[in-house]
C-alpha positions in Angstrom: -46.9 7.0 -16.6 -44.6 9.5 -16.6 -44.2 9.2 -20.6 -47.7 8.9 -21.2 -48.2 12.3 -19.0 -45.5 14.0 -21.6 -46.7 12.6 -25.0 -50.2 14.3 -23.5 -48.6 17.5 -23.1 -47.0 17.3 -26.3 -50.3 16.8 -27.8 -51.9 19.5 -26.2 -48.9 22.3 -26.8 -49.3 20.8 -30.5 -53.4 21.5 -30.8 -53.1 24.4 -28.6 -50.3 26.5 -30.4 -51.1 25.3 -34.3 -54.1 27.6 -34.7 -53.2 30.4 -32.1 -50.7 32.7 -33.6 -47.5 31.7 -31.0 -46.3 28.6 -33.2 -46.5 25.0 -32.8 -43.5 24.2 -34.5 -41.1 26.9 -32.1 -43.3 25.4 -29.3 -42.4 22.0 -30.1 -38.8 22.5 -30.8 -38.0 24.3 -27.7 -39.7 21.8 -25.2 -37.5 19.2 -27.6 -34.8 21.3 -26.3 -35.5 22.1 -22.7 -32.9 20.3 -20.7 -36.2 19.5 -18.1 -37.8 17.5 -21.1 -34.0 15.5 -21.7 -35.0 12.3 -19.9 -39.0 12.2 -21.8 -37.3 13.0 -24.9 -34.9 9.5 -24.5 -38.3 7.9 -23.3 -39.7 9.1 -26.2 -37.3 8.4 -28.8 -37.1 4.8 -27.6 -40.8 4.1 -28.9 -41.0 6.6 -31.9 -39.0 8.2 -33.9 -38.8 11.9 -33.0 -39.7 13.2 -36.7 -42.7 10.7 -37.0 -44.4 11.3 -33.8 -44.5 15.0 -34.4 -45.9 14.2 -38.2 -48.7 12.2 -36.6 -49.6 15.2 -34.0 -49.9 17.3 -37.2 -52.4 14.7 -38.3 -54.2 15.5 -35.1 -54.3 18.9 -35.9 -55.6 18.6 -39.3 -58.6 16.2 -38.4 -59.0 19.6 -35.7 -59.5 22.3 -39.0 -61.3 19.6 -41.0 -64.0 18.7 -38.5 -64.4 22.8 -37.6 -64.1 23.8 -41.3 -66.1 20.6 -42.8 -68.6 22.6 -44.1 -67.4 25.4 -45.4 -64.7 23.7 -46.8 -67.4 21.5 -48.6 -69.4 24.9 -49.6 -66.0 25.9 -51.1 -65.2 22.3 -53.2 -68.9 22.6 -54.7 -69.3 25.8 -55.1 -66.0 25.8 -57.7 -66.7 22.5 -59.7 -70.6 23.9 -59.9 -68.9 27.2 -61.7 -66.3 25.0 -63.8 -69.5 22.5 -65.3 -71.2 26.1 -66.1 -68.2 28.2 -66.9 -69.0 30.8 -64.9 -65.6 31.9 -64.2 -66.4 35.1 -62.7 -68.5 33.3 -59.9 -67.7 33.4 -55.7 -66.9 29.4 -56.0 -64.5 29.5 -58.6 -62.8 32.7 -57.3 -62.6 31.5 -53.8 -61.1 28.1 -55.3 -58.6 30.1 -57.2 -57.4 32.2 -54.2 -56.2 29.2 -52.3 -54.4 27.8 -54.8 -52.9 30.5 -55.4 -52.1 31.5 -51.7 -50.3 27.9 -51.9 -48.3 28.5 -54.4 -45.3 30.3 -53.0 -44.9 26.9 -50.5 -43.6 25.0 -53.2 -40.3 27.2 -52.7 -39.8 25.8 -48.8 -37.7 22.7 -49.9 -35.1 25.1 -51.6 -34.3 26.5 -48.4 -35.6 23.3 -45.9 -31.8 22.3 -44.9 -32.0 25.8 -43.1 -35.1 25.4 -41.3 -33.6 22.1 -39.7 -30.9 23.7 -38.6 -32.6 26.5 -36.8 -34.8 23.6 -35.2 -31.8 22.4 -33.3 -30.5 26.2 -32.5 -32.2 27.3 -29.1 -30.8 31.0 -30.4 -32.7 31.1 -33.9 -35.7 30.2 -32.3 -35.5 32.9 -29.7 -34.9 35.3 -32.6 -38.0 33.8 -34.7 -40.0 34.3 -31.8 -39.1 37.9 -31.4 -40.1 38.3 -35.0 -43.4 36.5 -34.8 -43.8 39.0 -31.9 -43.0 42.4 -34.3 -44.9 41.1 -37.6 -48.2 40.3 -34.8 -47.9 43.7 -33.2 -46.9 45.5 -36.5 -49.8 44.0 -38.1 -52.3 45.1 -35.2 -51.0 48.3 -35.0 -51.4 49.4 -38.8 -54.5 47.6 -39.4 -55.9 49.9 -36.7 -54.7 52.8 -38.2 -55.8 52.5 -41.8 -59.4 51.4 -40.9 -60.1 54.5 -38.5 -61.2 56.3 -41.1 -61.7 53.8 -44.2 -64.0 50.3 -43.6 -61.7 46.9 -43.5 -61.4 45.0 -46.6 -64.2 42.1 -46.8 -63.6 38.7 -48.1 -65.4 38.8 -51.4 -63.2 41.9 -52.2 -59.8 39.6 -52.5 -57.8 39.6 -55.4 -55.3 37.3 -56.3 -52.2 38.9 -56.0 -53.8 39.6 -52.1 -54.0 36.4 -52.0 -50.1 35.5 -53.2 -48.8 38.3 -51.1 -50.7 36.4 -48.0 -48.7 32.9 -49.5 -45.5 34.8 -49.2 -46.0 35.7 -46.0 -46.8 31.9 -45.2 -43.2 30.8 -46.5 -41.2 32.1 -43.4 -43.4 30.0 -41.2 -42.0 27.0 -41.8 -39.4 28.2 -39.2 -39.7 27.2 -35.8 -41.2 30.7 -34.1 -42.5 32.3 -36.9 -46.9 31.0 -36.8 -47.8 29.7 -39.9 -52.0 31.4 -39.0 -49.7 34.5 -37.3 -48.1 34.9 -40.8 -51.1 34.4 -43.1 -53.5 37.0 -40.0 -50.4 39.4 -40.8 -50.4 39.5 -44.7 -53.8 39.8 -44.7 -54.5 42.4 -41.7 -51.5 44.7 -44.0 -53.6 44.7 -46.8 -56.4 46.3 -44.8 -58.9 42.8 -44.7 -61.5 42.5 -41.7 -59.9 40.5 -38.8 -62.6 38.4 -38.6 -62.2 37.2 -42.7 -58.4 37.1 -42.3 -58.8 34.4 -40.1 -61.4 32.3 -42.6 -59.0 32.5 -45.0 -55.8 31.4 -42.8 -58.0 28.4 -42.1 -58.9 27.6 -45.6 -55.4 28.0 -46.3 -54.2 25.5 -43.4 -55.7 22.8 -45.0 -53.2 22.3 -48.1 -50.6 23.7 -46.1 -50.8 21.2 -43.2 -51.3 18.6 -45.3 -48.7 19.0 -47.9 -45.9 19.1 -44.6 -47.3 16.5 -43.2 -46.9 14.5 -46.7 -43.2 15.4 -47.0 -42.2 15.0 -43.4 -43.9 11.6 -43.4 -41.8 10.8 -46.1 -38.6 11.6 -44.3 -39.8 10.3 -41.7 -40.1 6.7 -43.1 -36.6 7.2 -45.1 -35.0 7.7 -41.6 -37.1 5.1 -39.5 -37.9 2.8 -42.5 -41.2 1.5 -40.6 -43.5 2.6 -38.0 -44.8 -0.8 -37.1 -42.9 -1.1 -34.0 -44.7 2.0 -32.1 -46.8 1.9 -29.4 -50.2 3.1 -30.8 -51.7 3.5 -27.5 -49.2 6.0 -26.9 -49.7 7.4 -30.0 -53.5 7.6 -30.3 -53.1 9.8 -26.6 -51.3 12.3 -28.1 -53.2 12.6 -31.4 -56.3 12.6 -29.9 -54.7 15.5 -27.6 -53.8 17.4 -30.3 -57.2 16.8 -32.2 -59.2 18.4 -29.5 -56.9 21.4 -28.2 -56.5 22.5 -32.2 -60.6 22.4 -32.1 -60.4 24.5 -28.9 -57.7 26.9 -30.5 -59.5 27.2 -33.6 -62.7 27.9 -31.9 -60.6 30.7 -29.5 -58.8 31.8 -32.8 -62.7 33.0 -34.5 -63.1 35.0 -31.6 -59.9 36.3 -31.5 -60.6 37.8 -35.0 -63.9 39.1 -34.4 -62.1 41.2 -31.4 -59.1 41.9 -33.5 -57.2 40.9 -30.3 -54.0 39.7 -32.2 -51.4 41.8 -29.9 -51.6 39.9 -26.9 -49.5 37.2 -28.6 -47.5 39.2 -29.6 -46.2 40.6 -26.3 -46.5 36.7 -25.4 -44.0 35.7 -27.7 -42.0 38.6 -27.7 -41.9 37.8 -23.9 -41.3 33.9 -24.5 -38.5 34.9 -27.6 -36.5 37.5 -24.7 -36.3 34.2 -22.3 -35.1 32.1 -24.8 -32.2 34.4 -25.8 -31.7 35.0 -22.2 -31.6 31.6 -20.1 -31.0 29.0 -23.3 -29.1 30.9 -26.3 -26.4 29.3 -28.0 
């Protein structure tokens, strides 16, 4: 009981904190580290390996943005082959297409650096510090986005340019850290380049998709290096905690929408701000 109680948990701190701008990864790693969560944890680890159970909550969560985004996302696939068969390369489809890609792009540089992020995972320090910064780039973002729009209108989606778009991918590279929100980092490079709240949050869902499933590609993969087979878990156990995480990350995303058209983005940060402080305070190292 009690296991099944924490693999619930960690499927709803997974769906809950994916979408919301707080990070599910620094979420994750620090109830991995909590010295309260030690004796789940061995529990855990007896029936899955650690790496693979959090690859199949991210599964969870990307059912969560496909379901929510299903049609837009379908919108967005026909829209650009419908402007390919009629080379219209100036059209919405195509353009849209292109901006996605391209605000993947800068991910394929995370492996160069991926031995670091694994280290900070274990560190109860760097994620304190990665919180603090998800807190300044969120409040930072807030803050200026105010101030340029008081006198000129936001930016609108239709108005993106690539390099927006690439600048918004950059930003998307430091969230592979545990801390640092992958949507909190893709809100923030868009909200500095002056775009709506509202369409900054479209496009950090559009741009979830590849994102979420490119890491959950690769960490599968290590994951199956390290464990060799997943035949031995317990599914029941397994299907609790993505199903968890399949309908908080709907909740979250649905809260997230909102969130955007209220341009209500600070709050978060003064949460993990808050949350980053305890870390550093009561579990540094």
């Amino acid at each position: 009981m009690e296991l099944t109680l924490f693999v619930l948990f960690l499927g709803i701190l997974q769906g809950a904190t994916e979408f919301l701008p707080v990070s599910s990864s620094g979420h994750l790693a620090l109830a991995e580290n909590l010295p309260f969560f030690a004796h789940s944890i061995e529990q855990l680890e007896a029936e899955f390996p650690l790496l693979g159970f959090n690859v199949m909550l991210h599964f969870g969560t990307i059912l969560s943005v496909l379901v929510y985004m299903a049609r837009e996302v379908s919108a967005v696939i026909q829209n650009f082959f419908t402007d390919l068969t009629q080379k219209n390369f100036s059209g919405d489809g195509w353009r849209m297409g292109w901006l996605i890609v391209i605000g993947t792009l800068p991910l394929v540089m995370v492996p160069f650096y991926k031995k670091y992020v694994d280290q900070s995972v274990k560190s109860s320090t760097a994620i304190g510090i990665f919180f603090l910064l998800n807190a300044l780039l969120l409040i930072t973002a807030d803050v200026l986005h105010r101030t340029m729009t008081r006198h000129r209108h936001p930016r609108l989606a239709h108005e993106m340019k690539y390099p927006q778009a690439l600048l918004i991918g950059l930003f998307q590279c430091i969230a592979v850290f545990p801390g640092i929100s992958r949507s909190g980092s893709t809100i923030v490079g868009a909200l500095l380049q002056r775009f709506r709240g509202f369409d900054s949050v479209r496009f950090s869902f559009l741009l979830s998709i590849p994102a979420l499933l490119g890491a959950t590609v690769f960490e599968l993969k290590e994951a199956l290096e390290t464990a060799g087979s997943f035949s031995n878990m317990r599914f029941d156990l397994l299907a609790i905690g993505v199903g968890a995480a399949f309908i908080s990350g709907l909740l979250s995303i649905r809260l997230l929408a909102w969130i955007g058209h209220k341009m209500l983005f600070y709050p978060f940060g003064i949460y993990t701000g808050l949350l980053g402080l305890g870390v550093l305070i009561f579990l540094g190292k």
